[in-house]
N, C-alpha and C positions, 0 to 999 in steps of 0.2 A: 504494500500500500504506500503509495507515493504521501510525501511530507502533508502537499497541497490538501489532496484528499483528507486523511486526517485531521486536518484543521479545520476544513468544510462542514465536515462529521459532525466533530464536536461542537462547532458551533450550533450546529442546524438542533443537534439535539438539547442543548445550553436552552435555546429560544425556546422548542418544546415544552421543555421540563419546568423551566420559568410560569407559560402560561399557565399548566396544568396546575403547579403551587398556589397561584395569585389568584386561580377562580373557584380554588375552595369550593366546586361543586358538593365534594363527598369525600370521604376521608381515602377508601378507595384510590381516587383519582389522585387525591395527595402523594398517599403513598405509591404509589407510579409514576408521580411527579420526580419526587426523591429519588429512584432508582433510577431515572434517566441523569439526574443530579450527578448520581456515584460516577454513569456509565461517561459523563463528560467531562469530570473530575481524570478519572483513569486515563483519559483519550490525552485530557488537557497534559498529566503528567508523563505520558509518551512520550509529547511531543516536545516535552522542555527535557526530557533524559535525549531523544534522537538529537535535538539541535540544542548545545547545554543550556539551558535558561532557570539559574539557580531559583529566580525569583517565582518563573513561572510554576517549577515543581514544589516550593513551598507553599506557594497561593494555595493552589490544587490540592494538597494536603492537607490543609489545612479546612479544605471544603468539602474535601471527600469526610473528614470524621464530622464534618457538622451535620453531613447530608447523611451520612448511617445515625448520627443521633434522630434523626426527623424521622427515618423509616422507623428506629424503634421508637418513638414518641406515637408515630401515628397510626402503626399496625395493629397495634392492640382496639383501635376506636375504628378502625377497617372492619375487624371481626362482629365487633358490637355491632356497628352499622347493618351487616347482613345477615347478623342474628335476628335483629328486631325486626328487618325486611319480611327475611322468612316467618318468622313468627304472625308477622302483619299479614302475609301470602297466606296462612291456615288457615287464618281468622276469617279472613273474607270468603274463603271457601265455605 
């Protein structure tokens, strides 16, 4: 995978993952948000180890453990979310 590409990537997915946090539809969608968070975190620190950019792979480190904190902060309220769904899904049956 060429440099360019990679950087493309992760951006495209950065902007994703952005929206999906910021519209807070469902916790769900959060936590999806955050794992694209990780997956551009990872990409971003590829590409400051490929081409050195001390600063860039601190950033990125630094984002990657706030964005595993958000997935465990928001996984647990995921569960509940589709707990209650289903539960609401019997009820109307």
């Amino acid at each position: 995978m060429s440099l360019e590409v990679l950087r493309t990537v992760a951006a495209a997915i950065t902007i994703i993952a952005a929206a999906m946090v910021a519209a807070n539809w469902n916790a769900r969608i959060t936590v999806c948000g955050f794992a694209l968070f990780i997956a551009s975190s990872i990409a971003w620190i590829a590409d400051g180890i490929i081409e050195p950019k001390s600063s860039l792979i601190i950033q990125n480190a630094a984002l990657l453990l706030i964005n595993v904190l958000g997935v465990w902060r928001w996984l647990p309220r995921a569960g509940k979310e589709a707990a209650a769904s289903q539960a609401e899904d019997r009820a109307i049956r």
